[in-house]
N, C-alpha and C positions, 0 to 999 in steps of 0.2 A: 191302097196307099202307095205312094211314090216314096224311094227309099234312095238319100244320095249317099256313095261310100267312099271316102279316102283311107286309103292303109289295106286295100283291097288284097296284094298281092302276100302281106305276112300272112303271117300264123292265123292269126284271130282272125284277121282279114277275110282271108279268105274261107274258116268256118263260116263267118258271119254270111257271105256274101252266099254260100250253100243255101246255108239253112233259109236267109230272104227268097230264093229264086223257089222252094218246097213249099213257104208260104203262104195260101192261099189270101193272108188279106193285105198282100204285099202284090200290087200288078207290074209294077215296073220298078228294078232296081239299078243307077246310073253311075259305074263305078270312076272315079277319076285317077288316072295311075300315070306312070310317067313311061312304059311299056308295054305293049299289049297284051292280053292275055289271053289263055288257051281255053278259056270256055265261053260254049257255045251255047245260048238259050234265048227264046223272042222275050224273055220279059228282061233281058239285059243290055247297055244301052254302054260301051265303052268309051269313055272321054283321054285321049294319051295326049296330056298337056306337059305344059314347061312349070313346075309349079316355081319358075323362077320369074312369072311372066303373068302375075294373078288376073290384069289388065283385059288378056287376051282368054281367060273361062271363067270368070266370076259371073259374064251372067247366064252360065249355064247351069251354074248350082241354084236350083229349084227345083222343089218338092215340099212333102210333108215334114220330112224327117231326114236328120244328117245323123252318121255315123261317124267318129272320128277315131281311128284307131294307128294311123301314122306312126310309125318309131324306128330307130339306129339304133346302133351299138358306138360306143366309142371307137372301137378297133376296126367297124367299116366304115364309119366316116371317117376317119383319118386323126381328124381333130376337133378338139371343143364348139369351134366356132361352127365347122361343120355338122355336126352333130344337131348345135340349136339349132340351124337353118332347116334342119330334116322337124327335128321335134317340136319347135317352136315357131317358128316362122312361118311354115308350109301351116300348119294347122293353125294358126290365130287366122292368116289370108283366109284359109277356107271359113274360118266359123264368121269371118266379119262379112266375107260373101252371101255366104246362110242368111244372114242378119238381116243385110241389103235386099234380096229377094225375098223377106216375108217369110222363110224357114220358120217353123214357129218351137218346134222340137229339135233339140240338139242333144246328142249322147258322147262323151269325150270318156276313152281310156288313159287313165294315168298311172299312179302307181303309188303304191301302199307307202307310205311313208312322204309324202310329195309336201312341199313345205315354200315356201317362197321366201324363207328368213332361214333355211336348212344350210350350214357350211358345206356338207355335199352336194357337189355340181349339180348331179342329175336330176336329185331329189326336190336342189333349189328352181331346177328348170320345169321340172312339171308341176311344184307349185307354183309358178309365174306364170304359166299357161294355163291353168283354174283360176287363178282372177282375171286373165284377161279374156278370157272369154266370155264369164260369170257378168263380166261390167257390160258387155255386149248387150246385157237385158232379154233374153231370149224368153218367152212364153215358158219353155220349159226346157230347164237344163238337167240332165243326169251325169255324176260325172262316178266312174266306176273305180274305183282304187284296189285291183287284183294285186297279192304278194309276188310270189315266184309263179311262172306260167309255165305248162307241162304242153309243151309244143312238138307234133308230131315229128321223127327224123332229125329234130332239131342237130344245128351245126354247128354250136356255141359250147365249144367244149366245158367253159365255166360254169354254164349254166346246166349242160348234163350233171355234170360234177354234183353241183350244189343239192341237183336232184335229186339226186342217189344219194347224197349225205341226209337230207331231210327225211326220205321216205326211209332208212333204215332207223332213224332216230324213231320215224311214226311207229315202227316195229315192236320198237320197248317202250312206247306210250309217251313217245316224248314228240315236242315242237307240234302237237296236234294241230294248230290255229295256225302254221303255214306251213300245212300238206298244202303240194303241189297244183295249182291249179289247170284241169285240158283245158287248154283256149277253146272248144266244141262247146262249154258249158259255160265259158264267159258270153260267147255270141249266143248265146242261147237267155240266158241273163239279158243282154244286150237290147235284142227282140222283144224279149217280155216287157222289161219296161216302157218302149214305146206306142206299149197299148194301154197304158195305164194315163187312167185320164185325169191329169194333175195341172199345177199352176207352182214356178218357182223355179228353188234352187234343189238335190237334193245331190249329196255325196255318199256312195255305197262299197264301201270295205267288205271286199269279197274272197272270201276263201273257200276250199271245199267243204266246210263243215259250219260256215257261219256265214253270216249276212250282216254287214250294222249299216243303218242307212240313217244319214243328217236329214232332217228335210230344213230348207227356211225359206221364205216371200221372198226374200231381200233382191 
């Protein structure tokens, strides 16, 4: 299979793009990133585009299957606006590219709570980015909704934080259903499903101790 990746260079990203390259039923994986990266393998194929510039790589995105794992922080984008243009914008261009080239499988990270009617920003922003892709019609859509993600070295002080608040909660048996999740066992997750041979829609609320997955036609 041929495997396209955006979000290459995060966390999950780049388990993801690992664990593809180890893959035996994965022969070429095509990562799109906006700087090069430091790894070096023949079944990897680096694209360093403008993704402010969709015109000039959309028709490079083909293959079997897309990856979409793209995402900011409020605090390195700067601002809101910036922010969607990482989370929302970059990722609807590629999944409508996918679309355009006959992609027939598409897998999109979002996030537990993601809502498009949510008064929170971010939550309102990844659920507006599950419908608009969803309407895209793809043969097969997965879209994975992980809670908190347990990111190697991670530099997000809040988000260590948060960490270490949850996991000593897990300690006295509490918040069990969001223990931490390693982004190594999201991409892993991530993989598994694109071998699974389906037709649809299907959304998968993923923590370390549980699984809930929607499926629908629609």
């Amino acid at each position: 299979m041929k495997a396209l990746v955006i979000g290459a260079t995060g966390a999950t990203g780049k388990d993801l793009v690992n664990q593809l390259l180890q893959d035996q039923d994965f022969d070429e994986i095509q990562v799109f990133v906006r700087k090069p990266v430091d790894i070096q393998d023949d079944k990897l194929k680096v694209h360093v585009v403008d993704f402010d510039k969709p015109e000039e790589w959309k028709n490079k995105v083909k293959g079997d299957v897309a990856f979409s794992c793209l995402g900011t922080t409020l605090k390195a984008a700067g601002s809101k606006e910036a922010q969607r243009k990482v989370d929302f914008d970059y990722q609807y261009e590629f999944a409508k590219a996918a679309k355009e080239n006959k992609v027939d499988d598409y897998i999109l990270v979002s996030s537990y709570g993601a809502n498009p009617k949510s008064k929170i920003f971010y939550s309102r922003m990844k659920g507006e980015l599950e419908e608009a892709v969803k309407k895209l019609h793809f043969n097969k859509i997965t879209v994975f909704k992980p809670g908190m993600l347990e990111r190697k070295d991670s530099d997000r002080p809040g988000e260590v934080l948060g960490s270490r608040v949850i996991k000593f909660a897990n300690k006295l048996g509490l918040l069990e259903s969001q223990k931490p999740l390693p982004t190594n066992v999201l991409a892993k997750a991530m993989i598994n499903s694109s071998k699974i041979k389906s037709n649809g829609y299907s959304s998968i609320k993923l923590g370390n101790i549980f699984c809930f997955a929607e499926k629908s036609n629609d």
